[in-house]
Each structure stands twice: as structure tokens, then as C-alpha cells.
VEXVOFI-241459 format. One line per 2 residues: their letters; for each residue y, z, x of N, C-alpha, C, O. Coordinates in Angstrom, 2 decimals, padded with zeros to 5 digits. Layout:
# residues N
a = Y,Z,X,Y,Z,X,Y,Z,X,Y,Z,X; ...
END
This chain:
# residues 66
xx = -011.72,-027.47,-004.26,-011.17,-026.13,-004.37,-010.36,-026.05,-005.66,-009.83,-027.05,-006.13; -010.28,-024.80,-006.26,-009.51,-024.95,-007.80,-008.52,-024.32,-007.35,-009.05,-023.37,-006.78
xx = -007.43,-024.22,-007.24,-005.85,-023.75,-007.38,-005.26,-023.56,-008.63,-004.12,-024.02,-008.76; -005.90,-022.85,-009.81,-005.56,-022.85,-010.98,-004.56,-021.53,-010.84,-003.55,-021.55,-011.54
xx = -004.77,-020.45,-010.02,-004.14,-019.23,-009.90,-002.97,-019.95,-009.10,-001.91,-019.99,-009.72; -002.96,-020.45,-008.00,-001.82,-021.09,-007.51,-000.88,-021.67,-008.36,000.26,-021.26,-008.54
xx = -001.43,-022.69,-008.90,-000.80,-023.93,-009.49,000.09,-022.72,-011.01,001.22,-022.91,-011.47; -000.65,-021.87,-011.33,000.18,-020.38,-012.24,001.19,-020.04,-012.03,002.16,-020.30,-012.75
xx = 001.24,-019.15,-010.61,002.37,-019.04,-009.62,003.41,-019.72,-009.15,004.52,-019.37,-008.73; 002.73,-021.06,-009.34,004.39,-021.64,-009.16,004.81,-022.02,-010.70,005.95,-022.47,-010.73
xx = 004.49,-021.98,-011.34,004.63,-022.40,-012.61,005.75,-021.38,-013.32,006.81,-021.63,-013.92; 005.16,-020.31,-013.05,006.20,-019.18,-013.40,007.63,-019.05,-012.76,008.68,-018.63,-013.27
xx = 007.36,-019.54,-011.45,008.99,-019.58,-010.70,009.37,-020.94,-011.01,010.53,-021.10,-011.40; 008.58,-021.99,-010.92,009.46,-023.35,-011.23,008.99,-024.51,-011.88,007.86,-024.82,-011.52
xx = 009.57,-025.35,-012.84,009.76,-025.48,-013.47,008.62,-027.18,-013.35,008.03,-027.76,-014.26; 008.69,-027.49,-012.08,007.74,-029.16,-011.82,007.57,-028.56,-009.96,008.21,-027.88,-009.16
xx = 006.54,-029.20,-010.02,006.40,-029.82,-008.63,007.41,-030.26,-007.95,007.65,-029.47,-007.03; 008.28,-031.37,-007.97,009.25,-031.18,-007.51,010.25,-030.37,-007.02,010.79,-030.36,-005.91
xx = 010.45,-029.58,-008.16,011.41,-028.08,-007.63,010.61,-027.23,-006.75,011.24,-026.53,-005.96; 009.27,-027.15,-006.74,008.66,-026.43,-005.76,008.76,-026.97,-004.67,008.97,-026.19,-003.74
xx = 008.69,-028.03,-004.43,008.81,-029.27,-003.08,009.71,-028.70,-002.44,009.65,-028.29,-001.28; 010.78,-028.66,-003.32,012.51,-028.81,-002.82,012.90,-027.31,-002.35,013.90,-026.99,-001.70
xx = 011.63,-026.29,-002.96,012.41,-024.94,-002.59,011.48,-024.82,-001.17,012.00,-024.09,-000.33; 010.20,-025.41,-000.78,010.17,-025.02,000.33,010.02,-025.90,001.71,009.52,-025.65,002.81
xx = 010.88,-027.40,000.99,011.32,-028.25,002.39,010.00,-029.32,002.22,009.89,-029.91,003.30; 009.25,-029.66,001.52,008.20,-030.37,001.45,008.30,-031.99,000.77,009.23,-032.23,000.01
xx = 007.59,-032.73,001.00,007.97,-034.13,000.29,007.02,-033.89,-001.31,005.88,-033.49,-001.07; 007.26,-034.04,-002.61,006.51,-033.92,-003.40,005.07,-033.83,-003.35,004.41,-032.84,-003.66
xx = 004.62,-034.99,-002.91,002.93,-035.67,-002.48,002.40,-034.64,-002.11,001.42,-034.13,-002.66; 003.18,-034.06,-000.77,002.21,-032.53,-000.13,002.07,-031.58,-001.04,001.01,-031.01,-001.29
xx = 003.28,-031.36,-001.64,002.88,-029.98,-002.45,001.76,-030.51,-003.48,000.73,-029.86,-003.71; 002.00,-031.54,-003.97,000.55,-032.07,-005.06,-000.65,-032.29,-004.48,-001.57,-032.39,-005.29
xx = -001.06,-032.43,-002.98,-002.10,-032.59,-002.43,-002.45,-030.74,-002.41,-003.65,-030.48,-002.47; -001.49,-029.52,-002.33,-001.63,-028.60,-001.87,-002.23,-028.01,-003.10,-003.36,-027.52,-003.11
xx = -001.34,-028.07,-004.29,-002.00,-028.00,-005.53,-003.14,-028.24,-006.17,-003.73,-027.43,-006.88; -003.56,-029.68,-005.86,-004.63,-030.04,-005.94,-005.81,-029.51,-005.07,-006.92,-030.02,-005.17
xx = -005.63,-028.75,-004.44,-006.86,-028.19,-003.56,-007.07,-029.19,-002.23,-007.97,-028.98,-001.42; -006.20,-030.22,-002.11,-006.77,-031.31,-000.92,-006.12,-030.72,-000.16,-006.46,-031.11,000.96
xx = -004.82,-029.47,-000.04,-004.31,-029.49,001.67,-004.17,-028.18,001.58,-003.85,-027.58,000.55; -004.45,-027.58,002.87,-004.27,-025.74,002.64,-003.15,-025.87,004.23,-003.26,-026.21,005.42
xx = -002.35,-025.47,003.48,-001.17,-025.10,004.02,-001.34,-024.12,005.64,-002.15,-023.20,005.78; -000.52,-024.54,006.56,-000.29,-023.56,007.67,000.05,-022.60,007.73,000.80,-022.39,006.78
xx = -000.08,-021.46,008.56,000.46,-020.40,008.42,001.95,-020.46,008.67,002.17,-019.25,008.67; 002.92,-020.92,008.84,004.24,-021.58,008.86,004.50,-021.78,007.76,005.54,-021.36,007.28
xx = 003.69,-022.44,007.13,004.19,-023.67,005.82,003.73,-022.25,005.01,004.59,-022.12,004.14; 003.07,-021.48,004.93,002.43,-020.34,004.20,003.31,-019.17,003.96,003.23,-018.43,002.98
xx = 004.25,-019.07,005.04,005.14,-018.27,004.74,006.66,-018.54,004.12,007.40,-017.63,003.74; 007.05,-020.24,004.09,007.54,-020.49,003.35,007.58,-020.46,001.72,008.49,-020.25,000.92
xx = 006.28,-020.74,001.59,005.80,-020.99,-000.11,005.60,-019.56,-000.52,005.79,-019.32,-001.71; 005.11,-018.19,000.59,004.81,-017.26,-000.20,006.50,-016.88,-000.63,006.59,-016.31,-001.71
xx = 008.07,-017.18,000.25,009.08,-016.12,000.28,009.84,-017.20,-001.41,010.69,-016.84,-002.22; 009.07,-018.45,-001.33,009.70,-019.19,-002.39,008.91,-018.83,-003.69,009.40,-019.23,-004.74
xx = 007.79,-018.14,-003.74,006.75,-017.63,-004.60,007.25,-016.26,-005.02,006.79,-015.85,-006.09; 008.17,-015.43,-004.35,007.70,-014.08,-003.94,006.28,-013.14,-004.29,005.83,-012.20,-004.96
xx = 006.04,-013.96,-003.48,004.76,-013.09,-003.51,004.53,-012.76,-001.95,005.26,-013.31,-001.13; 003.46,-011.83,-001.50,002.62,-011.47,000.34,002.22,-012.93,000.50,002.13,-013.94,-000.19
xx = 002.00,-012.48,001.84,000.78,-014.00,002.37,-000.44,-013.35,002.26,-001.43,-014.09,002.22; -000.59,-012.41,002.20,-001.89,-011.94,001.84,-002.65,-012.28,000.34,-003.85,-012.52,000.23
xx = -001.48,-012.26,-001.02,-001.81,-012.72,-002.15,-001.68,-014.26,-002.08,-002.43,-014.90,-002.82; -000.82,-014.91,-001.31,-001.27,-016.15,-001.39,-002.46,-016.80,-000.39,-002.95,-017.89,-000.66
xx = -002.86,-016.03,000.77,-004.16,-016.55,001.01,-005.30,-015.78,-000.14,-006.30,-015.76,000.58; -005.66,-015.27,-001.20,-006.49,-014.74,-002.09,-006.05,-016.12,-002.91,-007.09,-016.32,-003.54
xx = -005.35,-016.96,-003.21,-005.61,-018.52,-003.94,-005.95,-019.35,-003.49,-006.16,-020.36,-004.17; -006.20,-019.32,-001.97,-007.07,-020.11,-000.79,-008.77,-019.69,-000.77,-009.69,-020.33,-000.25
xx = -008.82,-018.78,-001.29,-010.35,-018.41,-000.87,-011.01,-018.15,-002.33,-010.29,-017.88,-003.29; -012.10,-018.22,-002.42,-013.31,-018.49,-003.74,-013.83,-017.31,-004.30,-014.66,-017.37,-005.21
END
């Protein structure tokens, strides 16, 4: 899966992976597996990353799908 629009989005709010980790309670690894296209997030974990994104969950499931 490509997460290039994702991996954008957080880019613009923060600054590494790490700080994304840290803003929505995650251990680094996950968010880099999530980034990387290996883990698609729960709808739980989905509404964390969209309120730390600000963005809908609706625009962040459109970086889940092809």
C-alpha cells in the first residue's frame, strides 16, 4: 500500500515520526509500520490520528484506500 498522501499529512503537522507517535499515544515502530503501509489502523486508533492530523476520518480513510 503507498501512504505517500499520509506520510504528507503528518509531515505538515510534525516534524519526525516520533512526534507523531507521541501525539497519538503510539510506540514509534507502529506508527512506522502504519506509514509504511504494513498496519491500517482501528477505528479507535483512527480517530486519534485523524484529531492529531486535524483532519475527518473520512479524509483519513481516503489514504487507506487506492
Amino acid at each position: 500500500m503507498d501512504n505517500t498522501k499520509l506520510r504528507k499529512a503528518v509531515r505538515k503537522k510534525f516534524n519526525t515520526d516520533a512526534e507523531f507517535s507521541l501525539a497519538i499515544g503510539w510506540v514509534p515502530q507502529k506508527a512506522h509500520k502504519m506509514l509504511s503501509g504494513i498496519y491500517i489502523p482501528k477505528l479507535s486508533e483512527a480517530k486519534k490520528i485523524s484529531q492529531a492530523l486535524g483532519i475527518s476520518l473520512d479524509e483519513l480513510a481516503n489514504f487507506f484506500t487506492q
